[in-house]
C-alpha atoms as a printed R data frame, in Angstrom:
    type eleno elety resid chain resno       x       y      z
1   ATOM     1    CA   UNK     A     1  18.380 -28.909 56.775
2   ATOM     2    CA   UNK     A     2  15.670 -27.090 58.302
3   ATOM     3    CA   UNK     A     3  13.055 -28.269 60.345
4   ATOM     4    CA   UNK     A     4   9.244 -26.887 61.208
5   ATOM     5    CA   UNK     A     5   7.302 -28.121 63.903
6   ATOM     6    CA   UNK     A     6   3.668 -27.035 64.974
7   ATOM     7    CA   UNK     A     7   3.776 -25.181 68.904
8   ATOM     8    CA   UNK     A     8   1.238 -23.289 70.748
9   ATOM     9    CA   UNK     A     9   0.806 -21.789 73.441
10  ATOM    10    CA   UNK     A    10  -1.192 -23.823 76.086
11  ATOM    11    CA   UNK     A    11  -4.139 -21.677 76.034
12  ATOM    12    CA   UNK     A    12  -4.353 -22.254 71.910
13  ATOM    13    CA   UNK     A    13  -4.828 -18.472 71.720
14  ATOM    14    CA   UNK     A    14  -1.895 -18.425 69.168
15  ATOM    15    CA   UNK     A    15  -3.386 -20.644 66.786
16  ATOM    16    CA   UNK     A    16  -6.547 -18.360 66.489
17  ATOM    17    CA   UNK     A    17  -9.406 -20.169 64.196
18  ATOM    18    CA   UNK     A    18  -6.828 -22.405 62.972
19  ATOM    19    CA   UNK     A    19  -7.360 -24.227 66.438
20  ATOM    20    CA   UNK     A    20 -10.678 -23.616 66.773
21  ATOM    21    CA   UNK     A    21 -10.910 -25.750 63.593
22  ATOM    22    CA   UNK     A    22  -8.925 -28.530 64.334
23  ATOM    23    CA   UNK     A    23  -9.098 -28.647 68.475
24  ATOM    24    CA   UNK     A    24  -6.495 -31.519 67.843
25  ATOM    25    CA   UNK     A    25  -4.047 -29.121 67.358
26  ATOM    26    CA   UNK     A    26  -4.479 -27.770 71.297
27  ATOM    27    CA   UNK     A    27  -2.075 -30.843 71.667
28  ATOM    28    CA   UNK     A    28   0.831 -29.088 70.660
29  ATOM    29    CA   UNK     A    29   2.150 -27.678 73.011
30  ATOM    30    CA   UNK     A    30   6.041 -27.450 73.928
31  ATOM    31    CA   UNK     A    31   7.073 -30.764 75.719
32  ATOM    32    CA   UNK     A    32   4.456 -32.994 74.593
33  ATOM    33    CA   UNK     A    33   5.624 -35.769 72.521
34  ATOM    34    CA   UNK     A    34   3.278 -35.207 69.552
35  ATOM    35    CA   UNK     A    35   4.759 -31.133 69.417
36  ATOM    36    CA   UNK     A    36   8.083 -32.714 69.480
37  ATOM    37    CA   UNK     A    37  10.521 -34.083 66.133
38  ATOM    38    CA   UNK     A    38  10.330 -37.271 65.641
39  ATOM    39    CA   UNK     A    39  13.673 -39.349 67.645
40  ATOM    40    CA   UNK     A    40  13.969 -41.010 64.095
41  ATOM    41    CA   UNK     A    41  15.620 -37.839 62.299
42  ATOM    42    CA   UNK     A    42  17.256 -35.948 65.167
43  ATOM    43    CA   UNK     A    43  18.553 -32.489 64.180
44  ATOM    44    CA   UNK     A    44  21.993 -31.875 63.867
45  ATOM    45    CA   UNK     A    45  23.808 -29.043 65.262
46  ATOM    46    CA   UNK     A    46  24.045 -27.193 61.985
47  ATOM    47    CA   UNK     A    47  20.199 -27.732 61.090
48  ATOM    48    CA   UNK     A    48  17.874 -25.074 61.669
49  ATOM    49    CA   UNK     A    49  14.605 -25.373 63.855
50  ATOM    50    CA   UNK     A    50  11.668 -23.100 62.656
51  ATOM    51    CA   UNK     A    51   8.923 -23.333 65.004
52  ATOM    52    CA   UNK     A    52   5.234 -22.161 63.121
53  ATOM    53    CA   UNK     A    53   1.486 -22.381 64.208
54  ATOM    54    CA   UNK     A    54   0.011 -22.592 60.969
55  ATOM    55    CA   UNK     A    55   0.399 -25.282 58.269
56  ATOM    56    CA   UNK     A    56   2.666 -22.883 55.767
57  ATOM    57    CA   UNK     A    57   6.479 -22.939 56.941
58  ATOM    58    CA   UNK     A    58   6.795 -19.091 55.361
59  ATOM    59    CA   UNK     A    59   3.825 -17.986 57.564
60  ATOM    60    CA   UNK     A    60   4.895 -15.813 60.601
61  ATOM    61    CA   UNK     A    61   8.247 -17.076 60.507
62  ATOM    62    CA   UNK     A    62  12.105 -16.098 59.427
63  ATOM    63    CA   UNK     A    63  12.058 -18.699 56.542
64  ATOM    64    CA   UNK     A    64  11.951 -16.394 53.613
65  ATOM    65    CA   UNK     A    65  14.769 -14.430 55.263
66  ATOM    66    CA   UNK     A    66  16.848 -17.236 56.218
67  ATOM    67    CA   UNK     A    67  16.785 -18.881 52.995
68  ATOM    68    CA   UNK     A    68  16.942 -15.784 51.021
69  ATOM    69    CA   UNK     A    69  20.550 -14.402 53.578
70  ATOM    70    CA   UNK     A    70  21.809 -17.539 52.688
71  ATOM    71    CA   UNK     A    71  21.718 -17.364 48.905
72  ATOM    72    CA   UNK     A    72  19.076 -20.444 48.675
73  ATOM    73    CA   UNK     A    73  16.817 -20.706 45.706
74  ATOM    74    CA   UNK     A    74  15.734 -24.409 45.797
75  ATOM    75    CA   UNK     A    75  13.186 -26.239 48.496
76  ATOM    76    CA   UNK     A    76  13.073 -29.668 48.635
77  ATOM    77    CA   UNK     A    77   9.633 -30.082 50.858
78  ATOM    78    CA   UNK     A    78   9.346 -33.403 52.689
79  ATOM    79    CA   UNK     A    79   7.166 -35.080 55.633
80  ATOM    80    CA   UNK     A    80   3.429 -34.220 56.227
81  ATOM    81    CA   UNK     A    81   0.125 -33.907 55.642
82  ATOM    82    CA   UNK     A    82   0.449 -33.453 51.773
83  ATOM    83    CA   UNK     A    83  -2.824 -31.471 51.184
84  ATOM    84    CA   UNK     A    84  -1.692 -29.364 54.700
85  ATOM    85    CA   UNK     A    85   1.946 -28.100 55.387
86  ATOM    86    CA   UNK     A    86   3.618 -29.404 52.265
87  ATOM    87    CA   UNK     A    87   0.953 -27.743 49.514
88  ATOM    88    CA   UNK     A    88   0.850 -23.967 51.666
89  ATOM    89    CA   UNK     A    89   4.672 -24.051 51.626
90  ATOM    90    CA   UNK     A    90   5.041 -24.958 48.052
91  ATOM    91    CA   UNK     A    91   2.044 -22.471 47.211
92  ATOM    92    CA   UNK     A    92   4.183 -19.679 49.700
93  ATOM    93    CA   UNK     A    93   7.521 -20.939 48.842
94  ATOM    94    CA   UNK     A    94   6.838 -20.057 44.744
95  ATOM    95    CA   UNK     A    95   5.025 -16.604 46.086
96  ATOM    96    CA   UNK     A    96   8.421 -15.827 47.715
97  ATOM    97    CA   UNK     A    97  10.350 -16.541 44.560
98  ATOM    98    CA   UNK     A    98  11.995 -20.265 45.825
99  ATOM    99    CA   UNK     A    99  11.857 -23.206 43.444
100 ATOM   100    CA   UNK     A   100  10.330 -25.993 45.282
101 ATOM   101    CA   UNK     A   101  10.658 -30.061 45.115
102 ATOM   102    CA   UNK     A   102   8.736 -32.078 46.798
103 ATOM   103    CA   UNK     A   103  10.281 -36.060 46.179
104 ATOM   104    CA   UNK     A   104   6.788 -38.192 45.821
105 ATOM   105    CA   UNK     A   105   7.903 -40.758 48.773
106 ATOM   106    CA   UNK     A   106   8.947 -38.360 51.068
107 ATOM   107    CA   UNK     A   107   5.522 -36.724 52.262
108 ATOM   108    CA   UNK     A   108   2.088 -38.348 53.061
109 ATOM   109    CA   UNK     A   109  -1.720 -37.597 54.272
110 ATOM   110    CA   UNK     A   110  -4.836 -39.264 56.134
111 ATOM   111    CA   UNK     A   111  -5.913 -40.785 53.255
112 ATOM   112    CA   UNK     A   112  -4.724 -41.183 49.300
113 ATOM   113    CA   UNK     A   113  -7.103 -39.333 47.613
114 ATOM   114    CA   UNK     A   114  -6.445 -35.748 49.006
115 ATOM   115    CA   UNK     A   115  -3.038 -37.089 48.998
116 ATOM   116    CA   UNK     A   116  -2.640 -37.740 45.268
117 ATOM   117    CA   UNK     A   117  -5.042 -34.567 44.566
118 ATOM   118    CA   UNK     A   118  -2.421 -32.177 46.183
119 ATOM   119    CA   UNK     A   119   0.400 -33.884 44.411
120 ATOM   120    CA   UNK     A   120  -0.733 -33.140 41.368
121 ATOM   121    CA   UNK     A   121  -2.049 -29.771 42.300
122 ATOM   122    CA   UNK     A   122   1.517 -28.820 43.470
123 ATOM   123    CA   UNK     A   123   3.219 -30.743 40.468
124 ATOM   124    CA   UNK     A   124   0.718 -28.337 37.597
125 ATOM   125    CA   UNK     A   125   1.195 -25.220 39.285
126 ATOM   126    CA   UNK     A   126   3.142 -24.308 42.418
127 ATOM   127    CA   UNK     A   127   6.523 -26.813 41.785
128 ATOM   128    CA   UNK     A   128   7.506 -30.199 40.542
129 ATOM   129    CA   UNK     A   129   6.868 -33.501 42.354
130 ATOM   130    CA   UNK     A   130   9.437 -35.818 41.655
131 ATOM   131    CA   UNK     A   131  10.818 -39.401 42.523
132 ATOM   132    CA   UNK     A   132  13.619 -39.813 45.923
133 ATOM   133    CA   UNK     A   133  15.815 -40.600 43.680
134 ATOM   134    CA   UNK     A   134  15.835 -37.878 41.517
135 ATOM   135    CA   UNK     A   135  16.447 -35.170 44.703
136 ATOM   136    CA   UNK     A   136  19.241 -38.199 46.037
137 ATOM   137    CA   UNK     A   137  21.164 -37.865 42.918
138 ATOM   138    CA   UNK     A   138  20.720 -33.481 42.961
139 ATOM   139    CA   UNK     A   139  22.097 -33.812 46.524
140 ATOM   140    CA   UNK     A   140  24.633 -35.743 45.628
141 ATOM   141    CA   UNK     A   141  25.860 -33.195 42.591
142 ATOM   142    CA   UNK     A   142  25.835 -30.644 45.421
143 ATOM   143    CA   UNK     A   143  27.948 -32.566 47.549
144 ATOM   144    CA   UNK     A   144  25.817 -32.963 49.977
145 ATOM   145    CA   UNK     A   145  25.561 -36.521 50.595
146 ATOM   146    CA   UNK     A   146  27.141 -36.526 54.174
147 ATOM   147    CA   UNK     A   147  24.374 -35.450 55.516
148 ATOM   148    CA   UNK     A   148  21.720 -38.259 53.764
């Protein structure tokens, strides 16, 4: 499992426009609760922590590399906003050669319609939005259901 979470530094110069755009984002910063993973799926020791300042998890980070040292060829792309993090890493996950899933219950946004719009942007071009249970039972074929 690998997580991403959004940092900056506290004087936002990091984020560049990106923060300037969405002064929300000045928020996270390291220790603040908002910056932090939610308590509700802690990492475990064997997960990976990517930390990123910009909404694609390939973007200025070791993802690519990780994913390619370890011999990984499949993303399964879950949490939020759909139309933000989850459709620039399926866009840069197929533009660094990964198949990518994203399971239709797993991620969410602001509101349905950009929501739904990104879902079926991502599904026609970039990778294939399926059902939970469909990624469950792929999980489960690769014998990794210990850690669901």
């Amino acid at each position: 499992v690998i997580y991403t979470r959004v940092v900056f530094q506290p004087n936002g110069l990091d984020g560049g426009l990106f923060v300037e755009k969405v002064p929300a984002l000045r928020a996270l910063i390291e220790g603040e609760p908002l910056a932090m993973i939610v308590p509700e799926l802690p990492p475990t020791p064997q997960d990976v922590i990517i930390t990123k300042q910009y909404a694609s998890a390939f973007f200025g980070t070791t993802l690519a590399a990780l994913l390619t040292s370890r011999s990984i060829d499949t993303i399964i792309l879950t949490g939020c906003s759909t139309s933000g993090c989850i459709r620039a890493t399926a866009v840069d996950g197929l533009q660094h050669g990964f198949r990518t899933v994203v399971p239709r219950q797993c991620v969410g946004d602001r509101h349905p319609g950009p929501h739904e719009a990104n879902l079926f942007d991502i599904n026609s071009k970039y990778g294939d939005v399926v059902d939970r249970d469909v990624v469950m039972r792929y999980l489960r074929e690769l014998h990794l259901d210990t850690a669901i």
